[in-house]
C-alpha positions, -999 to +999 in steps of 0.1 A: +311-607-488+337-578-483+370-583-496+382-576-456+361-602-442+368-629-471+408-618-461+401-622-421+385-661-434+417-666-450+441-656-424+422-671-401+423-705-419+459-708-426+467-700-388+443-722-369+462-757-372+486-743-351+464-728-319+442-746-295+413-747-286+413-713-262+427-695-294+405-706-317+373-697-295+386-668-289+392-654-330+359-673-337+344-648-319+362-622-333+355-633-365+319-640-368+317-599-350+339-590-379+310-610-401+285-596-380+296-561-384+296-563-419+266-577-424+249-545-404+270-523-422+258-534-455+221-533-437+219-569-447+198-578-413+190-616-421+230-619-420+237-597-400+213-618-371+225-655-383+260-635-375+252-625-340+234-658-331+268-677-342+286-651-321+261-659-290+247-689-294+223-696-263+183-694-267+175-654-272+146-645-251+120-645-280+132-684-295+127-691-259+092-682-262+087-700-295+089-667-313+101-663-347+122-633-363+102-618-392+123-591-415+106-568-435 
């Protein structure tokens, strides 16, 4: 994981305790597209999909279908 993202985990952790629940939604969000971003920039697509599914995490169109993913 990149140094920036393992900081953004860390900052994030020592802060939450003291936000609610709108706040913490909210840089969830944030985070996992900080994750996300990563992931893609590092072409790591497995992650970089388990990212984006954490960051929007109703049925996609092909799960709906019973689809699965396949990386090559």
């Amino acid at each position: 994981m990149p140094r920036l993202i393992t900081r953004i985990d860390e900052l994030v952790a020592q802060v939450e305790a003291d936000h609610g629940p709108l706040w913490r939604r909210e840089v969830s969000l944030l985070q996992v597209m900080a994750h996300a971003n990563a992931a893609i920039a590092a072409q790591d697509w497995p992650a970089a999909a388990d990212a984006l599914d954490r960051a929007a995490p109703w049925p996609s169109l092909n799960s709906a279908r019973g689809a699965s993913r396949s990386w090559h």
